[in-house]
C-alpha positions as CSV (number, residue, x, y, z in Angstrom):
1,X,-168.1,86.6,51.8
2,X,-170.6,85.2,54.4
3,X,-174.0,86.2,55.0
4,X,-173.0,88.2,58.2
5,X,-170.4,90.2,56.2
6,X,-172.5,91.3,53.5
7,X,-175.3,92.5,56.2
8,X,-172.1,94.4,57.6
9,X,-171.5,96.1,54.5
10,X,-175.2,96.6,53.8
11,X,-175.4,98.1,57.5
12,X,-171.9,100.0,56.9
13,X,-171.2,98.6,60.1
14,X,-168.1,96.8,61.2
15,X,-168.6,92.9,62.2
16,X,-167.3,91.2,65.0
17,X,-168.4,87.1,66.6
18,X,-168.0,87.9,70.2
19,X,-167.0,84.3,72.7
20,X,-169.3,86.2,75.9
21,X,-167.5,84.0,78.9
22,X,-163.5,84.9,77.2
23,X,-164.7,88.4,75.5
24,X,-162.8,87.3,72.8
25,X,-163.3,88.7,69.8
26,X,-163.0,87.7,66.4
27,X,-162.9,90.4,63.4
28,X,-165.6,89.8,60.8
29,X,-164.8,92.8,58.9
30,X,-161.2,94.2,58.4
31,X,-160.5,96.6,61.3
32,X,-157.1,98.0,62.6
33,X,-155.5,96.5,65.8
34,X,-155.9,100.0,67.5
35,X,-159.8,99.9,66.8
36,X,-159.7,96.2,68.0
37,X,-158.2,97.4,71.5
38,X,-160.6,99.7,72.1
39,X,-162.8,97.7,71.1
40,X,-161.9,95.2,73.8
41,X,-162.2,97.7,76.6
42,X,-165.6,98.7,75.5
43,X,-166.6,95.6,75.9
44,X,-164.7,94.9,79.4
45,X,-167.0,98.0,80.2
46,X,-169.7,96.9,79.1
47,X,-172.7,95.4,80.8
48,X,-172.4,91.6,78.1
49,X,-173.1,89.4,80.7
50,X,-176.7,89.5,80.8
51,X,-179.3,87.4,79.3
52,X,-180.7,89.7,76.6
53,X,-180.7,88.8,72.9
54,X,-180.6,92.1,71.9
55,X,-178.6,94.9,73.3
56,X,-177.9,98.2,71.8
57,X,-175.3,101.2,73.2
58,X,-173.7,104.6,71.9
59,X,-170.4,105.7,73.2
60,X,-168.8,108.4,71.5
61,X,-167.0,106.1,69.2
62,X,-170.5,104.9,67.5
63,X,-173.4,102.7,68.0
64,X,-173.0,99.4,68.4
65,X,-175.6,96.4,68.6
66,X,-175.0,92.9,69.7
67,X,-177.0,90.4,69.0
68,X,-176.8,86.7,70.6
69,X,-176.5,83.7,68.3
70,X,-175.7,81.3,71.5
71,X,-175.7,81.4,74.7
72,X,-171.9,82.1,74.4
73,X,-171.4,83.4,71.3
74,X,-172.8,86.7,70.0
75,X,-172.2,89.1,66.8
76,X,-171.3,92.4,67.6
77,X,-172.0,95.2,64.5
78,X,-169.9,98.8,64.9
79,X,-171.8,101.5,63.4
C-alpha cells in the first residue's frame, strides 16, 4: 500500500493521481467504473486548469480536494 493510499483510508476518502493537460485519471483506491465516469465529467466541469495548489469543491456527490504534486500531475481525494 503507498503512502497516498493509507492517507486515503485514514481520510475515508477515495484516491485518485489526476494527468491535468489529458484529465486522465488513474484510480488509487478501488472504485467502480460508473463512479469513475462521473468522476470524469466532474472534472471536465470543473475549473483544474488553474494555477492553485490547493483546490477544494462540494457537489452533491461529496467533497473533494485536489492537491498538485506537479505542474501536471495532481492527487485528487473523494470524500
Amino acid at each position: 500500500m503507498t503512502e497516498l493510499e493509507k492517507l486515503a483510508d485514514i481520510l475515508h476518502a477515495k484516491a485518485f493521481q489526476l494527468t491535468i493537460d489529458t484529465q486522465k485519471i488513474i484510480a488509487l483506491t478501488p472504485i467502480s467504473d460508473s463512479k469513475k465516469h462521473t468522476l470524469q465529467q466532474l472534472i471536465k466541469k470543473s475549473d483544474i486548469e488553474n494555477d492553485s495548489t490547493y483546490q477544494s469543491f462540494s457537489y452533491h456527490l461529496g467533497h473533494f480536494l485536489l492537491v498538485r504534486t506537479d505542474i501536471n500531475i495532481a492527487v485528487l481525494f473523494w470524500f
